[in-house]
C-alpha positions as CSV (number, residue, x, y, z in Angstrom):
1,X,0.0,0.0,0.0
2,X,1.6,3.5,-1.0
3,X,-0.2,7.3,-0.8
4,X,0.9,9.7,-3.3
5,X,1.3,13.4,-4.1
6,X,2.7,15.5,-6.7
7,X,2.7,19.1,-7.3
8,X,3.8,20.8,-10.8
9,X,4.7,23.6,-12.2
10,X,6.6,25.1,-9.2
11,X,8.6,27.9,-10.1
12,X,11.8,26.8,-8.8
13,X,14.6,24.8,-10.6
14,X,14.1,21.2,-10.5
15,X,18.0,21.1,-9.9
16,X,17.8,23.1,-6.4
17,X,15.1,21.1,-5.0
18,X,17.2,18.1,-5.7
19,X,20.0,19.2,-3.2
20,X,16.9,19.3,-0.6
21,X,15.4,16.0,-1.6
22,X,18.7,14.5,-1.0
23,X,18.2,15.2,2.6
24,X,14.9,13.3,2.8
25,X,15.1,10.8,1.3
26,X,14.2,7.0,2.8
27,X,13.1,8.9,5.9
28,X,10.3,8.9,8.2
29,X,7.9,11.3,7.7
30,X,8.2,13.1,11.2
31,X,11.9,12.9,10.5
32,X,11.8,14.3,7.2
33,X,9.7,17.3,8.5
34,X,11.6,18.0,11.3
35,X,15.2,18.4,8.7
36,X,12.7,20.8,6.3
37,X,11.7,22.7,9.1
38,X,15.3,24.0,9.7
39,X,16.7,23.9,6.5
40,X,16.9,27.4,5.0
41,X,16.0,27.1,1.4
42,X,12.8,27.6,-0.7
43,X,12.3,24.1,-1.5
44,X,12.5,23.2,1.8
45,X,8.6,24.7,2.4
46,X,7.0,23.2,-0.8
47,X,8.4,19.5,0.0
48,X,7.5,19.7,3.7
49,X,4.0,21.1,2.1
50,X,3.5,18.2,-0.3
51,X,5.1,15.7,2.2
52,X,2.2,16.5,4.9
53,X,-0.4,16.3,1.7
54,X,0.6,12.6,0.9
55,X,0.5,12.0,4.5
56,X,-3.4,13.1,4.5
57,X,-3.8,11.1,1.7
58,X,-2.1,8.1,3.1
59,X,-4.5,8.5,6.9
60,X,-7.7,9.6,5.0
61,X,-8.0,7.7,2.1
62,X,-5.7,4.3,2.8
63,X,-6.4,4.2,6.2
64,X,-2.6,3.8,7.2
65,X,-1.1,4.6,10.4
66,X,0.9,8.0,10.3
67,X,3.8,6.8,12.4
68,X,4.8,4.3,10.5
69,X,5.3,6.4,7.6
70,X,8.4,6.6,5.3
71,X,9.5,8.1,2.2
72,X,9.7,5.7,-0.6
73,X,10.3,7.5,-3.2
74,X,11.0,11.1,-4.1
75,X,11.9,13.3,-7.3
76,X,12.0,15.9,-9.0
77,X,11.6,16.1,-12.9
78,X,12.1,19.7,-14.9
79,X,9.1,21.5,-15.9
80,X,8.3,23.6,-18.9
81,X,10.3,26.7,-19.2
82,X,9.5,30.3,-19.2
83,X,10.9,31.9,-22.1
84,X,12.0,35.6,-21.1
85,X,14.0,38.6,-22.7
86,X,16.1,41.4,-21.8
87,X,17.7,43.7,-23.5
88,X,21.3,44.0,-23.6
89,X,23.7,46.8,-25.3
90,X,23.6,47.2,-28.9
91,X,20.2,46.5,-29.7
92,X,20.6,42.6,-28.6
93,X,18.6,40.6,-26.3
94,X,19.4,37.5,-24.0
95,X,16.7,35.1,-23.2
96,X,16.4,34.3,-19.5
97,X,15.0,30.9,-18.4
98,X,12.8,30.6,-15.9
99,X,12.7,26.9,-15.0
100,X,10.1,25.0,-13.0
101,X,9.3,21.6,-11.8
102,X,7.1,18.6,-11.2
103,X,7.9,17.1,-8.0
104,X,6.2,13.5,-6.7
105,X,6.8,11.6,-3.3
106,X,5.1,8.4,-2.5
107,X,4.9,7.4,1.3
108,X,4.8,3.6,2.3
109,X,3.8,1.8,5.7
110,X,6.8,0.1,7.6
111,X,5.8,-3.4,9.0
């Protein structure tokens, strides 16, 4: 039995939210919240976010107990790209990219 969540489309680089998942990962959940709490980067309040949504999902709708809780799996794939432009000298332009990112966790029940 596994619970699930995802979020997409967060406007953060999938690349910098993977330095945070690297923290997390294979934890238990109150472990896992407890290193996001104190750890002082932006991705660090979206996964503790999505991390406390699959754990409602796991209680509510699989009827698991929320201590026994780990984290499975966890990623973080790149989103679709904003396409921006500013100008630069000379009548040029450089594009900036603004990158975002689907991230999934899926919780499982230790025996």
């Amino acid at each position: 039995m596994e619970a699930r969540a995802h979020v997409r489309h967060v406007r953060i680089s999938s690349r910098k939210v993977k330095l945070v998942i690297d923290l997390i990962r294979g934890k238990k959940v109150n472990e896992a919240l407890a290193i996001l709490r104190y750890t002082p980067k932006k991705a660090a309040v979206i996964l503790e976010k999505l991390i406390k949504s699959a754990a409602a999902n796991a209680e509510n709708n699989y009827d698991m107990n929320p201590d026994n809780l780990y984290i499975a799996e966890i990623y973080a794939n790149q989103g679709p790209t904003l396409k921006r432009f500013r100008p630069r000298a000379m009548g040029r332009a450089n594009m900036i990219r603004k990158r975002t990112s689907h991230i999934s966790v899926t919780l499982k029940e230790k025996e």
